[in-house]
N, C-alpha and C positions, 0 to 999 in steps of 0.2 A: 592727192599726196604732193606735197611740195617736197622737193632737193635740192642740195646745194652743191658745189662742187668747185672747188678749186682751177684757176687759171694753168693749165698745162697739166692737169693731174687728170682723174678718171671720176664717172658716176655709173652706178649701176641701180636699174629702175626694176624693183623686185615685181614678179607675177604674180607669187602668193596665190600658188593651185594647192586646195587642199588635198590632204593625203589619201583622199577616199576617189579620186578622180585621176585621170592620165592626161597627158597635153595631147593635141593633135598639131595646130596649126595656129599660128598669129597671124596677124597686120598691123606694121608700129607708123605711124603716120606724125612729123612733125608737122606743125603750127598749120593741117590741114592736106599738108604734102606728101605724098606717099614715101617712105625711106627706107623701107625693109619687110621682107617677109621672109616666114621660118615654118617649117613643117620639124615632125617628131623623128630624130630619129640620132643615132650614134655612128659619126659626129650628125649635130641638127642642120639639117639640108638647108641653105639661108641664101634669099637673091635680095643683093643689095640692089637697089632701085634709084636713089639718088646716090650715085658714085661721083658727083661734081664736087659736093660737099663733105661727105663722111666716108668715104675711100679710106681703106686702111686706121679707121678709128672706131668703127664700131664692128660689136660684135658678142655672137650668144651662150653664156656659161652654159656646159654638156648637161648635168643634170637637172637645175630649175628651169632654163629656158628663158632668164631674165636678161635683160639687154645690158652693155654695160658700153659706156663712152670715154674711150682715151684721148690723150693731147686735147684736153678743153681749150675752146677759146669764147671770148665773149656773144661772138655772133651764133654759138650753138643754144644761146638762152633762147627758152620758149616752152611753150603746149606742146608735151607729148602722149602720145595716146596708140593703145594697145588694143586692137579686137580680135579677143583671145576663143578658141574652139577645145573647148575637152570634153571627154567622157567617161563615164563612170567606171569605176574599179571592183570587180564582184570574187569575192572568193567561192568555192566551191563550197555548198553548205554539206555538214558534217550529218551523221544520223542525229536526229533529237534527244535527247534525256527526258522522260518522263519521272517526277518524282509524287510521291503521293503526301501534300501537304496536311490533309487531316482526313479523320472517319468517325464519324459520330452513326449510332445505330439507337432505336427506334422501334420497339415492340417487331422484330428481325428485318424491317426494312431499314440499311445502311445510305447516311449522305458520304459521298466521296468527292475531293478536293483535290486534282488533279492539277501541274503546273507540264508543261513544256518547254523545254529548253535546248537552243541551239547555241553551244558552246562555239564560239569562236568562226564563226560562219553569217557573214551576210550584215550584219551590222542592223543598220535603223531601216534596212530594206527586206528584213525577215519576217514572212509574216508565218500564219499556225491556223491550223483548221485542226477538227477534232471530224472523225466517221466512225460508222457500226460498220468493219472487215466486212459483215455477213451481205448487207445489200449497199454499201457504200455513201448509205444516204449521210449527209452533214448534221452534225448534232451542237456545233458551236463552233466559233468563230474568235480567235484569238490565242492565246498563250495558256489563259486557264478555263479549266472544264471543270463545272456541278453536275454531278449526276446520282440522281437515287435508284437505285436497284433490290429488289425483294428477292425471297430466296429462289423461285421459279427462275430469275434472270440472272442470278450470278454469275456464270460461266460467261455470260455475253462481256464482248473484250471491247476496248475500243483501239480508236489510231490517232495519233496526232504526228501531221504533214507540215514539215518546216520546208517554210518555197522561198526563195528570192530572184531575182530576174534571170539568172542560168542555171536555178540547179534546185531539188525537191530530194528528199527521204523523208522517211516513213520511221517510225516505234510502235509496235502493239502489242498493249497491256492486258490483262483479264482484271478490273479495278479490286475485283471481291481474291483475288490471289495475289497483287501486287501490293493492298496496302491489309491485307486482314491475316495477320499471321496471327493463326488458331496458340492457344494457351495449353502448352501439354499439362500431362498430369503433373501437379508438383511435388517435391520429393519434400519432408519431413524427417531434420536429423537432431539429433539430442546433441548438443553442444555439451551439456554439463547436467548432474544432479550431485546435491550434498542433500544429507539427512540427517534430520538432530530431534531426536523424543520420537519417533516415529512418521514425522511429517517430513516429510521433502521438496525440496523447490530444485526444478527440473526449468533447465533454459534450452529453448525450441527454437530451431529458426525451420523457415521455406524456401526453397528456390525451385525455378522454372527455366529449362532450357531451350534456348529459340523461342522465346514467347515474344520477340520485337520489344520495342518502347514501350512504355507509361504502363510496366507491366504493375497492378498494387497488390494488395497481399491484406488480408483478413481472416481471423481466427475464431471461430462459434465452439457454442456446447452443441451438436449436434442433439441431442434431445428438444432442449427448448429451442434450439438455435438464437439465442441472445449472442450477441458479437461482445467476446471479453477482449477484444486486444483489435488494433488495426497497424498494422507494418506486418515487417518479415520475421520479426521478431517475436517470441512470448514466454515469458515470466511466468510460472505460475507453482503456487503449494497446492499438497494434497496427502492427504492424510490418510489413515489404514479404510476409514470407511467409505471413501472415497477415491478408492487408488483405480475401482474399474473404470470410472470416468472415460469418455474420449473426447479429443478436440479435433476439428477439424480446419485444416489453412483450405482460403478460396484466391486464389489468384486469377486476376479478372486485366481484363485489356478492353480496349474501346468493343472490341468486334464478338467476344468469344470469354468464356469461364469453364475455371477447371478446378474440382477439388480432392484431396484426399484427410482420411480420417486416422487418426492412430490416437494408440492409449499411452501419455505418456511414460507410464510406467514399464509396459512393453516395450518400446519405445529405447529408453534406456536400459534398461536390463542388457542392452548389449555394448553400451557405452561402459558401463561397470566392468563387463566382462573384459572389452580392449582396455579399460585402465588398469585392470589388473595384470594382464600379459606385459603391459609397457611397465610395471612397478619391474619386474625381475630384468636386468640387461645382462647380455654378454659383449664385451669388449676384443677388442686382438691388441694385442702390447704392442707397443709403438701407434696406435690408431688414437680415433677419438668413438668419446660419446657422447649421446646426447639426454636428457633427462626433463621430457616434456609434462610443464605446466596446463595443458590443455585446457587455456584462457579462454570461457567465451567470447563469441565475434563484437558480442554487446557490450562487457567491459574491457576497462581499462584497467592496467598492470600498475599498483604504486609502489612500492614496496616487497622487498623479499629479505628473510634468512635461512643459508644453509646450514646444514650442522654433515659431520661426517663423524659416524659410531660414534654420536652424542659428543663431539666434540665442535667446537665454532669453525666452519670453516670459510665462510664467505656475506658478505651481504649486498643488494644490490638496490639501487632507486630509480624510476622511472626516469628517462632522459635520452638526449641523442647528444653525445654517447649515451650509454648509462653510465651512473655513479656505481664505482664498485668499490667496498673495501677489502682487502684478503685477509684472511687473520692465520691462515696454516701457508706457511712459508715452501712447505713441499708442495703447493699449486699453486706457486708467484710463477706469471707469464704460461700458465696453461689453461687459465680458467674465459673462457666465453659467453656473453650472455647476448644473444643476437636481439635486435632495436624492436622486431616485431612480436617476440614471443616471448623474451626474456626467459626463456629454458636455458638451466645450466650448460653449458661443455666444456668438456674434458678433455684437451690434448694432448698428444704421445703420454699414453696412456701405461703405466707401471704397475709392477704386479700387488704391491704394495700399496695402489687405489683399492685395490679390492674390499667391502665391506657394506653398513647400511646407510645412506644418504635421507635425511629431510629436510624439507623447507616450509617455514609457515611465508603467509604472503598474503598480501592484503590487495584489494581493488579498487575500482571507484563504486562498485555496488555491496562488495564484501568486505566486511570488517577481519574478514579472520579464515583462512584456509590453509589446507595442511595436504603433503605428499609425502609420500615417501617408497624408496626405492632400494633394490637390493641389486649389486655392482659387482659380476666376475670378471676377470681380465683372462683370457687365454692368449697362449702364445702362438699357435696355429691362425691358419685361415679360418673361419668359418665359412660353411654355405652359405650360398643366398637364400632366402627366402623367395617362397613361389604363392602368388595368389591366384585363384581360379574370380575372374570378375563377371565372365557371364558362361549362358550354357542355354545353347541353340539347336532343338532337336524335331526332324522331321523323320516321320515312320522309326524306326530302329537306328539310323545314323545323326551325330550330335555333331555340331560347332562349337569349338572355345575360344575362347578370349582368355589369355593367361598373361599377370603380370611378375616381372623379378626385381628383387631389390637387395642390394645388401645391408645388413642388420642396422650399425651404426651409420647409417647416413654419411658415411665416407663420398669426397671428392674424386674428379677425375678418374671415375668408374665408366667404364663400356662394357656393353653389354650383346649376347650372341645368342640365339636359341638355334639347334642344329638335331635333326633325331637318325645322325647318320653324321659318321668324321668327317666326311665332304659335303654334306647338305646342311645347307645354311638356310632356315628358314624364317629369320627377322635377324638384324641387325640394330634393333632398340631392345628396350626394357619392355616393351609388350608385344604378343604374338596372338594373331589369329589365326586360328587352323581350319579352314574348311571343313563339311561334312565328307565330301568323296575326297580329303586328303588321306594319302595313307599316314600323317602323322596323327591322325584321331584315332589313331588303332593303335602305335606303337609308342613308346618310350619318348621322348624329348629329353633334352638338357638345356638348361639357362648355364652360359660360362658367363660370369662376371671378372673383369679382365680392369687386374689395379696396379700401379706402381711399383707396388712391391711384394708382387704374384698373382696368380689367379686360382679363383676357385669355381667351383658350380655341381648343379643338383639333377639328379634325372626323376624325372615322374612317368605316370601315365596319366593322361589327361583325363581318361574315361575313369579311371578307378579315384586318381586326385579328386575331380571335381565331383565326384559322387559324395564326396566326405564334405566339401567345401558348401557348396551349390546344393539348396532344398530340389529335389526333382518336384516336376511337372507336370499334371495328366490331365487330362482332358474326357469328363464324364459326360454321358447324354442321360441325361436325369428323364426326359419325358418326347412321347411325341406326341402328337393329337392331328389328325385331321377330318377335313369336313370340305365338302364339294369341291374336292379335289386340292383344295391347300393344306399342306400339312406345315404346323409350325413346330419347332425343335429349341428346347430347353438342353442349354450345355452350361455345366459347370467345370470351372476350372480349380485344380485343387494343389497347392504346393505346401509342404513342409514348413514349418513355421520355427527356424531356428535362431532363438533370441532377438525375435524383433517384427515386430507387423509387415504386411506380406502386401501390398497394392497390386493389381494386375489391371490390365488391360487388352482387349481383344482388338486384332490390324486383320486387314487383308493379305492374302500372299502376294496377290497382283501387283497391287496397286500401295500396300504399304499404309491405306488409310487407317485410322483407327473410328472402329466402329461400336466400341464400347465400351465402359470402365468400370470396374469390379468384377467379380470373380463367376457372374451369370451373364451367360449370352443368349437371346431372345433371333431365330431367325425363321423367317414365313416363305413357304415358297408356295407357288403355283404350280399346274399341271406342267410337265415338261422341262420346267427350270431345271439347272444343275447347281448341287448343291456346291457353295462356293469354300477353298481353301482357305482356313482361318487358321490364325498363329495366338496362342495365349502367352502373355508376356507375363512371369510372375517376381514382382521388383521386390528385392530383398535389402535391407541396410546395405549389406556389404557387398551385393552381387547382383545379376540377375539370372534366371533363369526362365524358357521359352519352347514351347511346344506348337507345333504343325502339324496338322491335322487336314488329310485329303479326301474328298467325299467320299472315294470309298469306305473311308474308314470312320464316318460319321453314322452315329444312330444306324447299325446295321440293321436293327432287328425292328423295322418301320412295320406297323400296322398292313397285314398284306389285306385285309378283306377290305376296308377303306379305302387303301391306293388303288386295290383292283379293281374294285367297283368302279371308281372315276374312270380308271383307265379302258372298262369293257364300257363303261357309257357311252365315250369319246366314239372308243371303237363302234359301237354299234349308232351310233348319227351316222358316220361315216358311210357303213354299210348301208341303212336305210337310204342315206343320200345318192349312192351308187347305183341299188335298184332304181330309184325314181327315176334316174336320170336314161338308164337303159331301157325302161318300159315306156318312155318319151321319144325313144330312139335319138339320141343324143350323145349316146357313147355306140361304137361301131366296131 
């Protein structure tokens, strides 16, 4: 490095230690002459050495440690030279991130693609080793791990050890639980049916909850199982001869698939039934309401007019905003059509809205569709509405899950459920009440709590949701056994109101699901205990769920079979005791 420097002025000869290293110690030697040395430290410890010469002109900046020369004169020109001592700088490394980069699966043997990653720790001095927890043996060497595992090895985990020259941690994964999130059941909801001559086109979609990434979606006739549709989506007509049909969505992930079947006809039938309750509204004067379009998720909204008791009252166009024209001057600056649904509202609402509302309206898959609604305005509060959403029952005592709403979809509502003036038990719009709660026995109240008053509703949960909620039971159709295994045929049976019914069987313990549909298949061995099982029976609108504890499984077991195993066992036993005492062996 050459520098220059001005006669009388200063030079300063930069170190340039990079940032990953610490100084310790120099040796700065002119034209071969020793002149200075400097160790680390605040200020930096410095013994000048030629003090004949640079007495009072040199000297070391606190932070880089670079030399720097004041009062230049010409006889300071020459070779200078630094022999510099540093050592490395190590942060403490951080635990690793393990993230699961892919899984590809293979007649049930799975490849998993494992990365390791030590965030902000150790730098280009981090290294990664991968081990099996169980015997610690090393399985790779580096950042990323391949590894294939069959179903017998699932559960085996690994570790990846991020080290740099002062410091190690550990991450341990189980790969077939960190990257294979199993595909629950999928739900099936009728978005929409119109009917014209007898034929109907019914619009279907699927969804899966926690199913992870690249979750896809495919729709069959179960009979032939030909695939008429692949997405979430399905379209389809069907006509009077035609109408028992069912279709089934399969939504599938790298790891795991999951299906359910319904008829879209059933299906809907309860679609029809909520568009008919949503045709009649009640309003509160001075409130708003609303007058839902229930647009499928598939199309898109072009076009609308309303009329109000066959009068023109509005028309609107797809847009953001939307285009609206008003043509009835008594709903200039009350009228709404929000960007994602374009449903009417109606604000500060008069008594003199009251009457019959329709609107034809068009899509980007329909040329032509038609509502229509019927509008009271009251001057009171109304109650909230209460829904019963699910219903959780072991031996003779239930769980609910209750939600509240009020009617028009009003703002700046809060919401309390309380089954006692000083006992508050949720402080949202849904409540879950224990089995050993004493609110599963008594009364509750939803108070909904608005601007300009409040109102609310008392139930009983048990007698509500009995109305609400198909019940639940749990039959033991058959037992059978044989050299001491008996297997057990359980069916699960629930109410089927307006709409197909999916069920599936879990563990109590453990929460797994160990089967789907409405039959449960369980084999046991001499001495097993029969295990707690829960039947889950998923309704459109609800669920409902029954627990069942061995004792109360298949009480009426075969006794001359079971006994027989059991006086077999016992008499080995015995035989083997004699022998052992006629040996003299026992004393």
């Amino acid at each position: 490095m050459e520098l220059s420097g001005i006669l009388g002025g200063l030079v300063t000869f930069p170190l340039g230690i990079p940032a990953a290293e610490h100084f310790e110690n120099a040796g700065w030697t002119v034209n071969t002459n020793s002149s200075l040395t400097v160790a680390a430290g605040q200020p930096p410890d410095v013994v000048l050495t030629d003090k004949k010469n640079y007495r009072g002109c040199m000297r070391i900046l606190d932070e880089s440690y670079s030399l720097q020369i004041t009062h230049l004169r010409m006889e300071d020109t020459g070779q200078y030279t630094a022999d510099i001592n540093t050592g490395k700088v190590y942060k403490q490394g951080p635990e690793p991130t393990i993230d699961c980069d892919s899984v590809t699966c293979v007649n049930e043997t799975c490849n998993y693609n494992l990365s390791c990653t030590a965030r902000d720790g150790g730098g280009e001095n981090m290294t990664y080793s991968w081990t099996r927890p169980a015997g610690g043996a090393v399985v790779s060497i580096g950042p990323i791990l391949t590894i294939s595992q069959r179903p017998r090895d699932a559960h085996l985990a690994v570790t990846c050890t991020a080290q740099n020259p002062v410091s190690h941690s550990s991450t341990t994964v189980s790969p077939n639980d960190f990257c294979a999130e199993r595909v629950p059941e999928p739900t099936i909801l009728c978005d929409s049916v119109t009917c014209v001559n007898e034929t109907c086109n019914y619009n279907l979609s699927c969804t899966v909850w926690d199913g992870g990434e690249h979750v896809t979606y495919s729709w069959t006739r179960p009979a032939g199982g030909a695939v008429v549709s692949i997405g979430p989506i399905l379209t389809i007509s069907q006509g009077p001869r035609d109408a028992h049909l069912a279709v089934t969505c399969t939504a599938q992930n790298p790891v795991s698939h999951s299906s359910t079947t319904a008829s879209a006809k059933d299906l809907c039938a309860e679609y029809s039934r909520a568009a008919a309750d949503e045709s009649e509204l009640t309003g509160i004067l001075g409130g708003s309401v609303t007058f839902p379009l229930r647009i499928p998720a598939a199309q898109k909204f072009k076009h609308g007019a309303w009329a109000v008791n066959t009068s023109s009252l509005a028309t609107v166009t797809a847009g953001k905003p939307p285009h609206v024209l008003v043509f009835d001057l008594s709903y200039k600056g009350r009228l709404r059509f929000p960007d994602e649904s374009y449903s009417l509202q109606i604000t500060n609402l008069r008594m003199e809205d009251m009457g019959s509302y329709t609107v034809e309206f068009s899509t980007d898959k329909e040329q032509f569709a038609y509502r229509e609604f019927t509008l009271r305005v009251s001057k009171g509060q109304l109650p909230p509405t209460i829904t019963c959403d699910s219903v959780a029952c072991e031996e003779d005592s239930c769980s609910y899950t209750l939600r509240c709403a009020v009617r028009d979809g009003r703002e700046n509502v809060t919401y309390s459920w309380s089954n006692a003036p000083s006992s508050v038990l949720s402080t949202d719009s849904t409540v879950h009440i224990p089995q050993r709660h004493q609110a599963a026995h008594k009364d509750v109240t939803c108070t909904a709590r608005l601007p300009d008053g409040n109102s609310s509703r008392t139930i009983s949960p048990k007698d509500f949701c009995a109305e609400q909620v198909p019940a639940t039971t749990i039959v033991c159709d058959a037992v059978t056994c044989a050299s001491g295994t008996c297997n057990y045929t359980l069916r699960c049976v629930a109410g089927e109101r307006g709409g197909r019914v999916a069920y599936s069987w879990t563990r109590k313990a453990s929460g797994a699901v160990v089967s789907t549909g409405p039959i449960l298949l369980v084999s046991l061995r001499p001495f097993e205990a029969l295990p707690a099982v829960a039947c889950t029976a998923r309704h459109p609108a609800s669920n409902s769920s029954r627990m069942v504890s061995p004792k109360d499984l298949c009480l009426a077991t075969p006794p001359d079979q079971s006994l027989a195993s059991s006086l077999s066992y016992c008499l080995i036993i015995l035989l083997l005791a004699l022998g052992a005492l006629s040996a003299g062996a026992i004393v």
